[in-house]
Structures are given as structure tokens and as C-alpha cells.
PDB file with SEQRES, HELIX, SHEET and CRYST1 records, atoms N, CA, C and O in Angstrom:
SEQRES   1 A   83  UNK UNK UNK UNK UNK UNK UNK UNK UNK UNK UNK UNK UNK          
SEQRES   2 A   83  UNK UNK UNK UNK UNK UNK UNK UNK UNK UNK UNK UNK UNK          
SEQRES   3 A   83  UNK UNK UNK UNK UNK UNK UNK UNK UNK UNK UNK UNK UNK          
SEQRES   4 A   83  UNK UNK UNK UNK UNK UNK UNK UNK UNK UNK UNK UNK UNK          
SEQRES   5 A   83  UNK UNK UNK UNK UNK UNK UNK UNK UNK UNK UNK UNK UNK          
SEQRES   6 A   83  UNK UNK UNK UNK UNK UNK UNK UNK UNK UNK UNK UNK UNK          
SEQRES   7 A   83  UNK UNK UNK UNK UNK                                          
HELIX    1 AA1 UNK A    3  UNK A    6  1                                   4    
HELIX    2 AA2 UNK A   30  UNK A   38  1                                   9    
HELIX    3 AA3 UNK A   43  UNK A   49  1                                   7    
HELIX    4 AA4 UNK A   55  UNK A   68  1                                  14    
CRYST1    1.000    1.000    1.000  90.00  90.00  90.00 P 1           1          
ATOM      1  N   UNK A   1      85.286 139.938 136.185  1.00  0.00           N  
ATOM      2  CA  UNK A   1      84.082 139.773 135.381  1.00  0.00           C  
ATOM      3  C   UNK A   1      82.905 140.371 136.160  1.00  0.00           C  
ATOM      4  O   UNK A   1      82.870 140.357 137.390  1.00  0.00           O  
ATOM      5  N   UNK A   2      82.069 140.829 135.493  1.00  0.00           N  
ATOM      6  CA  UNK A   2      80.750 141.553 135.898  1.00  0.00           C  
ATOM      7  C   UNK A   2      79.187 140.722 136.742  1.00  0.00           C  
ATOM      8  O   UNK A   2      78.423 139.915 136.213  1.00  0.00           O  
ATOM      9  N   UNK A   3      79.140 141.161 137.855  1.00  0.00           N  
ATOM     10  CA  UNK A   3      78.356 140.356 138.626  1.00  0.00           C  
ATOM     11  C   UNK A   3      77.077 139.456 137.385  1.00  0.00           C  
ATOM     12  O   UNK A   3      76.712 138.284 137.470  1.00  0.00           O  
ATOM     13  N   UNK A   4      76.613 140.580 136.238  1.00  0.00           N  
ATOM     14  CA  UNK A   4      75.714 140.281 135.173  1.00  0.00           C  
ATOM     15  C   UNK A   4      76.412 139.181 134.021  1.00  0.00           C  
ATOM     16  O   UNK A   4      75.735 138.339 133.431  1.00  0.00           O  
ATOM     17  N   UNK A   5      77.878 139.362 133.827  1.00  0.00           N  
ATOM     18  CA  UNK A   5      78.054 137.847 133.202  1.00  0.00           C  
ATOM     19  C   UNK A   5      78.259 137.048 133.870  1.00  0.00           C  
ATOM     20  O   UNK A   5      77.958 135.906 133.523  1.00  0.00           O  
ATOM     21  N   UNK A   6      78.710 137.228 134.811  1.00  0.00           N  
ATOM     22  CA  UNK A   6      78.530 135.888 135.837  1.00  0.00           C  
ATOM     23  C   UNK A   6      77.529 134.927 135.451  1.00  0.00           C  
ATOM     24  O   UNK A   6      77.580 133.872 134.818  1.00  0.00           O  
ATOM     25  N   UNK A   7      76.442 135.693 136.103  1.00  0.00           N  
ATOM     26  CA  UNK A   7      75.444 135.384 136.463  1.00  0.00           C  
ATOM     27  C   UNK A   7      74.765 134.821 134.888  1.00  0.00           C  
ATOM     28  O   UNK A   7      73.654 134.296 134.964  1.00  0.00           O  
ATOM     29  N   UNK A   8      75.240 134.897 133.863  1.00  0.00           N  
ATOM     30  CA  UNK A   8      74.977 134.323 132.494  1.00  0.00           C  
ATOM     31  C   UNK A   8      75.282 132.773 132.371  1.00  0.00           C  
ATOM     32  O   UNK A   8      74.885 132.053 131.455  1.00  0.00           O  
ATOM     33  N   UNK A   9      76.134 132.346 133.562  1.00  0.00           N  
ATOM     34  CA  UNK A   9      76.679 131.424 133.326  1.00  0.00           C  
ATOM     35  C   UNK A   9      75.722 130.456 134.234  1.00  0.00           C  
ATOM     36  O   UNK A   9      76.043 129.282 134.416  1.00  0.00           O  
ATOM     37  N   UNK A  10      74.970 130.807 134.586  1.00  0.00           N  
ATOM     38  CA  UNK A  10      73.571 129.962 135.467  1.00  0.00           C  
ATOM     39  C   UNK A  10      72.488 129.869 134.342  1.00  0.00           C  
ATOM     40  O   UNK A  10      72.154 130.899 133.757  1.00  0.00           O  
ATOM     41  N   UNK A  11      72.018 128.852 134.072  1.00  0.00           N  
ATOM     42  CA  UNK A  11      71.085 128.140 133.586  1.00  0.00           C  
ATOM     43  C   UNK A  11      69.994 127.379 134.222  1.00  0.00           C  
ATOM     44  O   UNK A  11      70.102 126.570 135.144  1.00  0.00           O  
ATOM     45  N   UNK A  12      69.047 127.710 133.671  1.00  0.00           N  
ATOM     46  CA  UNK A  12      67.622 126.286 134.444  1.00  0.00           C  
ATOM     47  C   UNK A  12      67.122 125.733 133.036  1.00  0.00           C  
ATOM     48  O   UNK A  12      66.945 126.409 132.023  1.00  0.00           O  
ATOM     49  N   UNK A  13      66.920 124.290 133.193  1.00  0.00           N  
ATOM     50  CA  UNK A  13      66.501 123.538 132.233  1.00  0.00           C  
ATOM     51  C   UNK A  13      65.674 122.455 133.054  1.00  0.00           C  
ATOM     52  O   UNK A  13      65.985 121.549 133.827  1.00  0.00           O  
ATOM     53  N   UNK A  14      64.606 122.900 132.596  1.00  0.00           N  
ATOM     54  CA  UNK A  14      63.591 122.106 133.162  1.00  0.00           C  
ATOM     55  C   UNK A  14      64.190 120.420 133.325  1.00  0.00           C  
ATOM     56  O   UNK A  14      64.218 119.865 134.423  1.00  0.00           O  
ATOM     57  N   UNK A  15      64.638 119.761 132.069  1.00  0.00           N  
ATOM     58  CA  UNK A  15      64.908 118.667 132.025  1.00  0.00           C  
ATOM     59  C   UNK A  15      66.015 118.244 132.782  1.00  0.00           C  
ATOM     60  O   UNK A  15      66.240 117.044 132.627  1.00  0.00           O  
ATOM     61  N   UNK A  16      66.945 118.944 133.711  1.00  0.00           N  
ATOM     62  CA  UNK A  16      67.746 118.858 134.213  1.00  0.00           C  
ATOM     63  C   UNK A  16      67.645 119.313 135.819  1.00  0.00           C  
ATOM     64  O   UNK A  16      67.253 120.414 136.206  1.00  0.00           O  
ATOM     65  N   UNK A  17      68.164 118.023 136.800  1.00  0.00           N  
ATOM     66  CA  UNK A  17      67.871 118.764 138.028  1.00  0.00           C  
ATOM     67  C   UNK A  17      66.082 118.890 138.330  1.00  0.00           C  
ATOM     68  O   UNK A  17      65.719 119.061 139.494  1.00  0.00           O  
ATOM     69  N   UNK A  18      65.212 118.810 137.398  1.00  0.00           N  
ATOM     70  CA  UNK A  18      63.912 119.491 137.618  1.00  0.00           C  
ATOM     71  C   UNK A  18      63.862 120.891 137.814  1.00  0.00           C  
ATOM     72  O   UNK A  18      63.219 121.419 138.722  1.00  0.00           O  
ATOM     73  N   UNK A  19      64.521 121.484 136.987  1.00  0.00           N  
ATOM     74  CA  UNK A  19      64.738 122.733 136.449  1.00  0.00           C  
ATOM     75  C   UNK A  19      65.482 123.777 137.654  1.00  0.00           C  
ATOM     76  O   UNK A  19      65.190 124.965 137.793  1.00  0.00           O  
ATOM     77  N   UNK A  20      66.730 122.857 138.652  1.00  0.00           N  
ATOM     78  CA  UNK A  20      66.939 123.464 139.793  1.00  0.00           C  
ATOM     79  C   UNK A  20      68.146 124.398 138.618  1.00  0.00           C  
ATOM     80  O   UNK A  20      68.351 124.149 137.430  1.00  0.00           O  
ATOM     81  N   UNK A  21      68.727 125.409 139.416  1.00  0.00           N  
ATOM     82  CA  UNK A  21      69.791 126.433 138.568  1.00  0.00           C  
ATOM     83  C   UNK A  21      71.112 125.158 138.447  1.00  0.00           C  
ATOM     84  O   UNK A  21      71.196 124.063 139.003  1.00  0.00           O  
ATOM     85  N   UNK A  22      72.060 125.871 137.454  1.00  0.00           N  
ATOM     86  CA  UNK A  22      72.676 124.279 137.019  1.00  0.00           C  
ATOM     87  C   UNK A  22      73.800 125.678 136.391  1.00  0.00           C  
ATOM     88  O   UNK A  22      73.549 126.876 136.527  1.00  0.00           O  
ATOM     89  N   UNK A  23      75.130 125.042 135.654  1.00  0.00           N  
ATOM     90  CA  UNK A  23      76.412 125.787 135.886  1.00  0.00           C  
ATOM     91  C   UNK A  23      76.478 124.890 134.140  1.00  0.00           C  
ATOM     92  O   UNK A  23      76.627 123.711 133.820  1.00  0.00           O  
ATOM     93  N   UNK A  24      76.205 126.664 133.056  1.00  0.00           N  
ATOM     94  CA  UNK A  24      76.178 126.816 131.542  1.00  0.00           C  
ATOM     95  C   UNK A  24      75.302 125.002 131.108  1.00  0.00           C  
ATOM     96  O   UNK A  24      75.707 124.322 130.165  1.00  0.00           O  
ATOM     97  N   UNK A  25      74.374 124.653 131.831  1.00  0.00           N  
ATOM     98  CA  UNK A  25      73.625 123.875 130.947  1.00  0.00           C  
ATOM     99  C   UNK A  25      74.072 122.314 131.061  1.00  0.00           C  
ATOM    100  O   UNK A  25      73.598 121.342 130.474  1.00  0.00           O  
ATOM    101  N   UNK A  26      75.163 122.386 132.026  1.00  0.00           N  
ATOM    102  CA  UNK A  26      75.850 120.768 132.097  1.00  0.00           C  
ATOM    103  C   UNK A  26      74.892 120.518 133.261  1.00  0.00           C  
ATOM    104  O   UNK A  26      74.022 121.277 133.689  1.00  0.00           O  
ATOM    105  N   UNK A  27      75.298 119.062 133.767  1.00  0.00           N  
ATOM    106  CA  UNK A  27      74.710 118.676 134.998  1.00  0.00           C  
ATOM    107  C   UNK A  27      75.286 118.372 136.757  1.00  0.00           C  
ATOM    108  O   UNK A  27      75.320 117.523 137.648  1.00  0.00           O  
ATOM    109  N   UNK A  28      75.659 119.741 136.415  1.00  0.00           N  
ATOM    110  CA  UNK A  28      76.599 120.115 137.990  1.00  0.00           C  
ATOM    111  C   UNK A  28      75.370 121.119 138.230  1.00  0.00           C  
ATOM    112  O   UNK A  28      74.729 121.658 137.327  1.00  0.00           O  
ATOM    113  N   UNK A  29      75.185 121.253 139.415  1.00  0.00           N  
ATOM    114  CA  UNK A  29      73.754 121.734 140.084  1.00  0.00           C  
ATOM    115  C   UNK A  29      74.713 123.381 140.630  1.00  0.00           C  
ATOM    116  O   UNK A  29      75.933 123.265 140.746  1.00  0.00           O  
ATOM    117  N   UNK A  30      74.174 124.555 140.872  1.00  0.00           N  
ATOM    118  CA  UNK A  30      74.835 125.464 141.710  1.00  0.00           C  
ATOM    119  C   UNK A  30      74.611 125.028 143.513  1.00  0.00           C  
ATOM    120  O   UNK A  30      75.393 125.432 144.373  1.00  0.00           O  
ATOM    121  N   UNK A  31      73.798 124.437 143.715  1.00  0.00           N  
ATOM    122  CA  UNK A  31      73.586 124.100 145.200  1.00  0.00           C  
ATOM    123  C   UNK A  31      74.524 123.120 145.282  1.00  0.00           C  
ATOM    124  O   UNK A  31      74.717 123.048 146.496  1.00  0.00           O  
ATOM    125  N   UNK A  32      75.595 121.901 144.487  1.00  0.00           N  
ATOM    126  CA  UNK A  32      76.146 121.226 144.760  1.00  0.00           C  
ATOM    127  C   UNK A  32      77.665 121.780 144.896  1.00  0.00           C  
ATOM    128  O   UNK A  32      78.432 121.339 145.751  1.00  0.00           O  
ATOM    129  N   UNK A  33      78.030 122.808 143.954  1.00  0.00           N  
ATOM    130  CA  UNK A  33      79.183 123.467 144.079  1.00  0.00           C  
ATOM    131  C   UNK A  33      79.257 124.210 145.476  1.00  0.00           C  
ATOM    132  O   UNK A  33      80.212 124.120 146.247  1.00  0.00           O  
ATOM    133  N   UNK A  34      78.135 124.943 145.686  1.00  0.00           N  
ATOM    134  CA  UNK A  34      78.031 125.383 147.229  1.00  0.00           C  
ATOM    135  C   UNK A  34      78.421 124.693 148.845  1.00  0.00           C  
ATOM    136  O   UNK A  34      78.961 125.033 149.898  1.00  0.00           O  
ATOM    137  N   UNK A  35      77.649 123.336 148.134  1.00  0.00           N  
ATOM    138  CA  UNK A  35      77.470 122.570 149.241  1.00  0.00           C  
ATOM    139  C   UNK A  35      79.175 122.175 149.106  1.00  0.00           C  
ATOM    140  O   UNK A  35      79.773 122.467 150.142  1.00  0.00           O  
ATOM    141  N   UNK A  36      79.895 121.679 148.225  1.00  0.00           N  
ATOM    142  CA  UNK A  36      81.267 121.436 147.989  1.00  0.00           C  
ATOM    143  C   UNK A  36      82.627 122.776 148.757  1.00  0.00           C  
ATOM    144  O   UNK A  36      83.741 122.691 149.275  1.00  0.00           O  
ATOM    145  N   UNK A  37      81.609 123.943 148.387  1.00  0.00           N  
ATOM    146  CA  UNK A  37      82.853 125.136 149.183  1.00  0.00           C  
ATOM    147  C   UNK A  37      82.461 125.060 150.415  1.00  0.00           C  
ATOM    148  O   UNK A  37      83.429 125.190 151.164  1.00  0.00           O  
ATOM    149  N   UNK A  38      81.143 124.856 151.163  1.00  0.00           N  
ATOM    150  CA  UNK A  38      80.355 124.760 152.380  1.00  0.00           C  
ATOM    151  C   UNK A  38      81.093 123.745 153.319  1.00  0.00           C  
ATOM    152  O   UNK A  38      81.348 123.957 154.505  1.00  0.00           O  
ATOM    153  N   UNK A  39      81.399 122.599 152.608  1.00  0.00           N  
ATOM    154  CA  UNK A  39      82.108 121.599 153.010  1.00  0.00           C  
ATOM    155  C   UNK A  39      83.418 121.637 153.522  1.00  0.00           C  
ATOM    156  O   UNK A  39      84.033 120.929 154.320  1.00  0.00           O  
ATOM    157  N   UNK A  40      83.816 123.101 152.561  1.00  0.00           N  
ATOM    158  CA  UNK A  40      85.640 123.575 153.237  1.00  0.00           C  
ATOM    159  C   UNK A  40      86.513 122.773 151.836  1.00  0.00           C  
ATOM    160  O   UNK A  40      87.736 122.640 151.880  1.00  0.00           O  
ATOM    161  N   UNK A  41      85.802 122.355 150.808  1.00  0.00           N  
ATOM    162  CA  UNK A  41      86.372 122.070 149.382  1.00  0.00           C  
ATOM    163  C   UNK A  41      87.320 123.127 148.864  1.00  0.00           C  
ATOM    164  O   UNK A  41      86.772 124.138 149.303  1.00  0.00           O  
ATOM    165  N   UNK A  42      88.401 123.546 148.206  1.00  0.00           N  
ATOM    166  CA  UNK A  42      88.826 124.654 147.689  1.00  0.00           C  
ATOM    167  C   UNK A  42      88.668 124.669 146.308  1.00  0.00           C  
ATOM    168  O   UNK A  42      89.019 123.698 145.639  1.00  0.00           O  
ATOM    169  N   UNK A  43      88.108 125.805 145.734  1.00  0.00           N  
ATOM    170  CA  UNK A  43      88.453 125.838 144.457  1.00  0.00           C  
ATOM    171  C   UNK A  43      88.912 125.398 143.505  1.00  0.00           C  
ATOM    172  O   UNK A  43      88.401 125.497 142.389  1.00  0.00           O  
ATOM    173  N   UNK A  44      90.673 124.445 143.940  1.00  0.00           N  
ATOM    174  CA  UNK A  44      91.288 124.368 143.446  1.00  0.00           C  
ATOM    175  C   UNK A  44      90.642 122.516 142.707  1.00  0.00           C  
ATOM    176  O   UNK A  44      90.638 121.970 141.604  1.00  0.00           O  
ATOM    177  N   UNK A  45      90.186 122.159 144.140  1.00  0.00           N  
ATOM    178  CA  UNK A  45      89.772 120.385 144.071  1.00  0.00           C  
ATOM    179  C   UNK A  45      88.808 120.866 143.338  1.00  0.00           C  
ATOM    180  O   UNK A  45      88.556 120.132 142.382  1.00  0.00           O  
ATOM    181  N   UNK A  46      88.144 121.843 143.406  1.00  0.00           N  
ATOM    182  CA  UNK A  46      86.529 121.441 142.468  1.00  0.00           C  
ATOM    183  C   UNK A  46      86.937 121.318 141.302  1.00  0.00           C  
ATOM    184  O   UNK A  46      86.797 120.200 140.805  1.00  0.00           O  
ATOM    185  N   UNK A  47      87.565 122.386 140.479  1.00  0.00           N  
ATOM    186  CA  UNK A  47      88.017 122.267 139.223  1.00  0.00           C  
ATOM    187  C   UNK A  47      89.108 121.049 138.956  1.00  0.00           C  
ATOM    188  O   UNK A  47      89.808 120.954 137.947  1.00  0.00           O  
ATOM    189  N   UNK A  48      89.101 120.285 139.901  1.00  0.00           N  
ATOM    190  CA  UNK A  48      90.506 119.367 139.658  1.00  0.00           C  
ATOM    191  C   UNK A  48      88.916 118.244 139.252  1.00  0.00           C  
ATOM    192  O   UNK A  48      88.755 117.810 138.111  1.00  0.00           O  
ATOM    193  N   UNK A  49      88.275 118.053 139.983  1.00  0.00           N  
ATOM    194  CA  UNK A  49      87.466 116.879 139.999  1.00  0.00           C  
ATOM    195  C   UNK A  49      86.487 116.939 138.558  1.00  0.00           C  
ATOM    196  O   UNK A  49      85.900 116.015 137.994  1.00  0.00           O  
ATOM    197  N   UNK A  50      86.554 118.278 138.234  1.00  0.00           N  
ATOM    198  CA  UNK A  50      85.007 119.053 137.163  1.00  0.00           C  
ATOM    199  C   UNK A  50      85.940 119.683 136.421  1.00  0.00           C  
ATOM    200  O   UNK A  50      86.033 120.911 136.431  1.00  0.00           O  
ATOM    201  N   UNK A  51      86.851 118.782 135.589  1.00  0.00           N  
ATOM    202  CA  UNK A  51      87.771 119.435 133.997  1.00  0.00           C  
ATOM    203  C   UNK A  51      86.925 120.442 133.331  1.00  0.00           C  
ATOM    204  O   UNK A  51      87.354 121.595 133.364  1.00  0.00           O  
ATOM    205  N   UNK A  52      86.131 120.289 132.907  1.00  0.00           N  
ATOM    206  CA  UNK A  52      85.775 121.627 132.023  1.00  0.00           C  
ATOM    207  C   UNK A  52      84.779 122.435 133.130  1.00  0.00           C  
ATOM    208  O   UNK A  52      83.636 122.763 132.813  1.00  0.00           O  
ATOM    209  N   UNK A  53      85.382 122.731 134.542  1.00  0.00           N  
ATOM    210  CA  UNK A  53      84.744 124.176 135.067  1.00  0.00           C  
ATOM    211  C   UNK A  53      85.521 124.751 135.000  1.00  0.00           C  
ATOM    212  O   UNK A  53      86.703 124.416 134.931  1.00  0.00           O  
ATOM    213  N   UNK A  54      84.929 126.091 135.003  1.00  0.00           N  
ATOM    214  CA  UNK A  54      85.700 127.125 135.104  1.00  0.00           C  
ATOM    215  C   UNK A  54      85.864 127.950 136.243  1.00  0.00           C  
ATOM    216  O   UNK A  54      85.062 127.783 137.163  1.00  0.00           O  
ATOM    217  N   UNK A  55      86.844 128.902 136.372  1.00  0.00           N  
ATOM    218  CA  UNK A  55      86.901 129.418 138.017  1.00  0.00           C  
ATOM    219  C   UNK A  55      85.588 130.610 137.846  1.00  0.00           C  
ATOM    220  O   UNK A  55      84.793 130.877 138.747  1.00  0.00           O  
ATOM    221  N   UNK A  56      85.594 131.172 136.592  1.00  0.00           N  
ATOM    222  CA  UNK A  56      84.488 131.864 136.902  1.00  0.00           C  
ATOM    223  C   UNK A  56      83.147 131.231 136.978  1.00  0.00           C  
ATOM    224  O   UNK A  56      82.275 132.097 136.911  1.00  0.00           O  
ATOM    225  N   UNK A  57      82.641 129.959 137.100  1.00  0.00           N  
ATOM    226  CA  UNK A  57      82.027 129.437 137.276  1.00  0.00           C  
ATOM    227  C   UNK A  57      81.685 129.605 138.692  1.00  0.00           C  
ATOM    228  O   UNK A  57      80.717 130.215 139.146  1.00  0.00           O  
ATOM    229  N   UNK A  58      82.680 128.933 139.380  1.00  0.00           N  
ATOM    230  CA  UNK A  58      82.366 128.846 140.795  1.00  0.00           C  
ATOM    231  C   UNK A  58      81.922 130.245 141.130  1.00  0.00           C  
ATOM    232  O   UNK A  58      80.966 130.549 141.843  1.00  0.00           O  
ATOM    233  N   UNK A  59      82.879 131.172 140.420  1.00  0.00           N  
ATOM    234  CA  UNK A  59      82.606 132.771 141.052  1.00  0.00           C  
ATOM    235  C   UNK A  59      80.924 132.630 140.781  1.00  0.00           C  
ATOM    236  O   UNK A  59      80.150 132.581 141.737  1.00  0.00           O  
ATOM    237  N   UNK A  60      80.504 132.577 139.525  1.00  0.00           N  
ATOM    238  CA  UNK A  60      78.808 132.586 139.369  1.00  0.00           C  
ATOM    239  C   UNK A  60      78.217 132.362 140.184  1.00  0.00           C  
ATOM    240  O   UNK A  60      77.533 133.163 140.822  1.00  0.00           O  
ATOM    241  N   UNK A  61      78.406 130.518 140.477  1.00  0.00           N  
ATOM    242  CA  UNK A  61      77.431 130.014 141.668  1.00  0.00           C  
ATOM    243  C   UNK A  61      78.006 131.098 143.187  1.00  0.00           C  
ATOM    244  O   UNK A  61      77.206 130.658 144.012  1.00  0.00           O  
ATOM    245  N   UNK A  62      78.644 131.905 143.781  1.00  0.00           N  
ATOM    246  CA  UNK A  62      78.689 132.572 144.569  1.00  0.00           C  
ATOM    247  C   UNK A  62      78.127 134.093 144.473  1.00  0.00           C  
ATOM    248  O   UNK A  62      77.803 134.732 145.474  1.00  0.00           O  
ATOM    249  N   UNK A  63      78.051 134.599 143.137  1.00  0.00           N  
ATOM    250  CA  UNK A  63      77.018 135.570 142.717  1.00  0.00           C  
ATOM    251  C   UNK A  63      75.838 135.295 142.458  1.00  0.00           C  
ATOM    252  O   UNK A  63      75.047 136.237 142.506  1.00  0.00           O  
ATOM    253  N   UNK A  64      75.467 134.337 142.206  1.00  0.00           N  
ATOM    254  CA  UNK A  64      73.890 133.714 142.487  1.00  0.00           C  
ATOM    255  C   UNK A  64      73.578 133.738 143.808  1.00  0.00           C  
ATOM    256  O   UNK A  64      73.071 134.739 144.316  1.00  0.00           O  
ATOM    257  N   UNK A  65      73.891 132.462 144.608  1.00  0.00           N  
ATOM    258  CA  UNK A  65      73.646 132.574 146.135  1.00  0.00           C  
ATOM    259  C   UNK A  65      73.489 134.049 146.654  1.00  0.00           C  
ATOM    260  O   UNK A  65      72.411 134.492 147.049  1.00  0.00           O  
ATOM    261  N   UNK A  66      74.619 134.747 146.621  1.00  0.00           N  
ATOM    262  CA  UNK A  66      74.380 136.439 147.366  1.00  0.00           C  
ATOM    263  C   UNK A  66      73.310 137.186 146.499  1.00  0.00           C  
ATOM    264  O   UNK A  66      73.132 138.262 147.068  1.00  0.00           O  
ATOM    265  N   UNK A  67      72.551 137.120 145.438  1.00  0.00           N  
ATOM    266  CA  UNK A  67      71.432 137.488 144.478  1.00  0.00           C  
ATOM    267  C   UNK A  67      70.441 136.885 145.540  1.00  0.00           C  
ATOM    268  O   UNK A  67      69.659 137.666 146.082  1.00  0.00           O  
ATOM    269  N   UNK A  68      70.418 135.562 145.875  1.00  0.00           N  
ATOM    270  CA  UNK A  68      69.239 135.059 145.954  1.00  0.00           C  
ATOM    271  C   UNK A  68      68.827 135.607 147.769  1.00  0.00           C  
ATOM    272  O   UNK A  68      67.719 135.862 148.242  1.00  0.00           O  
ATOM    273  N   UNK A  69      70.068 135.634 148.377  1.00  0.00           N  
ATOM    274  CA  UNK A  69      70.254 135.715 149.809  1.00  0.00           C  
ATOM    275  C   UNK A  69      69.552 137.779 150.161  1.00  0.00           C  
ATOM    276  O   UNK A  69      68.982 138.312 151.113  1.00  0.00           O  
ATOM    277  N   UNK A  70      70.020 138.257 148.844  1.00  0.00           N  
ATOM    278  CA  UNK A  70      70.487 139.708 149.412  1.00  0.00           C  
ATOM    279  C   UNK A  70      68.961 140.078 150.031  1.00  0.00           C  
ATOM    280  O   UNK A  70      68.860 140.718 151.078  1.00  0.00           O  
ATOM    281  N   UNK A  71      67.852 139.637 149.317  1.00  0.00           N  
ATOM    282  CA  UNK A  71      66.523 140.028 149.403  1.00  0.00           C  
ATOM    283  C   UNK A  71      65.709 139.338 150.570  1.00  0.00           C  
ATOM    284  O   UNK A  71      64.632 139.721 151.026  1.00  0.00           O  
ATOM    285  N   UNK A  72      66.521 138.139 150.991  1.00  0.00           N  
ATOM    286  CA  UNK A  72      65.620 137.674 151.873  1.00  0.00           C  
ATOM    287  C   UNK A  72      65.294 138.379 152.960  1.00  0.00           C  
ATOM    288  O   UNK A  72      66.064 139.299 153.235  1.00  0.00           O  
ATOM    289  N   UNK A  73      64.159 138.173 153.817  1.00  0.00           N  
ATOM    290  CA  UNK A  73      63.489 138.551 155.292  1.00  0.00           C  
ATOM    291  C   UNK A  73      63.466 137.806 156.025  1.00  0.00           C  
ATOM    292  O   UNK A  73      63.373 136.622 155.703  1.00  0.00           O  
ATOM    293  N   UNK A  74      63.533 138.162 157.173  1.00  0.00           N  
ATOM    294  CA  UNK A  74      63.232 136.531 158.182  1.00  0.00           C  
ATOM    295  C   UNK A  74      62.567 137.787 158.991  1.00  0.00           C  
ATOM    296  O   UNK A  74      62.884 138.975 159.059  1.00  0.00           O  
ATOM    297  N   UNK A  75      61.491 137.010 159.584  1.00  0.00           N  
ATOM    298  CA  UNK A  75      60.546 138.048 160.799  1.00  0.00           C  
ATOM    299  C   UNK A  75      61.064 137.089 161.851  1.00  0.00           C  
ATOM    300  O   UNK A  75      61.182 135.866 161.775  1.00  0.00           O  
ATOM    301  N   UNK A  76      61.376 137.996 162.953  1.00  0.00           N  
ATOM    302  CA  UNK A  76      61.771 137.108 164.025  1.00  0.00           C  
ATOM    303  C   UNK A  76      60.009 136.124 164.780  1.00  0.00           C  
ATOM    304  O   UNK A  76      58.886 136.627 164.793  1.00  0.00           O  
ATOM    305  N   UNK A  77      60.298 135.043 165.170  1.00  0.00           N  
ATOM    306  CA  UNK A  77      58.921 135.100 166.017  1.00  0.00           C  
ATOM    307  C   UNK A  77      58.551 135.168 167.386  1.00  0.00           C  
ATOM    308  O   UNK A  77      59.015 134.443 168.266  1.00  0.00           O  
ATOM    309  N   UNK A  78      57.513 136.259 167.575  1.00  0.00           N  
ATOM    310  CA  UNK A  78      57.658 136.999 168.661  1.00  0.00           C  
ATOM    311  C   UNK A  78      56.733 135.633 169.613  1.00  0.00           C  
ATOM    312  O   UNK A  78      55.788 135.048 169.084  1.00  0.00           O  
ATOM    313  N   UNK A  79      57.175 135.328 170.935  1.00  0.00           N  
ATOM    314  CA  UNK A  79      56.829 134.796 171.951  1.00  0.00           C  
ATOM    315  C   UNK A  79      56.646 135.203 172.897  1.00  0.00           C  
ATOM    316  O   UNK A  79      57.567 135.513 173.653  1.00  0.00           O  
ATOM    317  N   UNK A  80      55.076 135.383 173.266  1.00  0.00           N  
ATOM    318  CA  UNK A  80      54.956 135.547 174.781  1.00  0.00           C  
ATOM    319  C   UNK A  80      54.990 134.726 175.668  1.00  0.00           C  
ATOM    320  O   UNK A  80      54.825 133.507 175.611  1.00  0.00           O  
ATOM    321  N   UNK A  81      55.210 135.398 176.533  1.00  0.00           N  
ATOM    322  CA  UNK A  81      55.009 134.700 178.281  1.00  0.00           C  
ATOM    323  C   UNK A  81      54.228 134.794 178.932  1.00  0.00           C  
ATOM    324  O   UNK A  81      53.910 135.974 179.079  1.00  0.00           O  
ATOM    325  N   UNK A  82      53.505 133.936 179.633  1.00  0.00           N  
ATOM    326  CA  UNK A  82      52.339 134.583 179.922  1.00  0.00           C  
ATOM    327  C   UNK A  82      52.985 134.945 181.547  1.00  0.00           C  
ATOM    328  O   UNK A  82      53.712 134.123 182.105  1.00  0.00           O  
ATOM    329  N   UNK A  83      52.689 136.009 182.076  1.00  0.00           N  
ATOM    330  CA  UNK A  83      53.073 136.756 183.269  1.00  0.00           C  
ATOM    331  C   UNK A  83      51.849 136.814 184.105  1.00  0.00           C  
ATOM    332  O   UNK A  83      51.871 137.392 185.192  1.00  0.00           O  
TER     333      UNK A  83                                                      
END                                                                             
């Protein structure tokens, strides 16, 4: 499936979460599925625990994260010494 339907399958609803991104409009959060593979969860338990997810689901919330990640910057911060 295409990084762009994936990514169809992320929703924000204000009323939900406080409008954090959320997986087709239910109330499974994408930061909680993360935090669940982060954890060393497999795929296999998430969908065992969350009957109506789907595997391309999870794929979404992992094409989101790398969307949100690809752009970031970090400036290192520079420290002097005083010599």
C-alpha cells in the first residue's frame, strides 16, 4: 500500500485524544501503538489485543512517525570553555 493511503488511515478529531492523531477515527491513539512496538510488542499481539486493527494500520502509524521525524532539526548546543 502507498505511503499516501496509509497515511489516510490517520485521523485527528478534536473530540478525541484532544485532537492527538488517532488510527481511522476509533480511540487507539498512533503514539500508543508506537509506544506498544517501542516496548518490543509484535504486531502480531497488537492486533490480537485490537480485533478490528488492521496490519496496515500499524504500517500507517509507522508512516506517520517517519513523516513527522523525516523533517526534524536538532542544532547541536555549542558549549564553551572558558580557556
Amino acid at each position: 500500500m502507498e505511503e499516501a493511503e496509509l497515511l489516510k488511515r490517520i485521523t485527528v478529531n478534536p473530540e478525541i485524544f484532544s485532537g492527538k492523531p488517532i488510527i481511522r477515527g476509533r480511540r487507539l491513539a498512533v503514539e500508543h501503538v508506537l509506544g506498544m512496538l517501542a516496548a518490543g510488542d509484535t504486531q502480531e499481539t497488537i492486533l490480537e489485543g485490537y480485533p478490528w486493527l488492521e496490519a496496515e494500520d500499524i504500517q500507517a502509524c509507522l508512516a506517520y512517525a517517519h513523516r513527522m521525524v523525516a523533517h526534524e532539526r536538532i542544532e547541536p548546543l555549542v558549549v564553551e570553555s572558558g580557556a
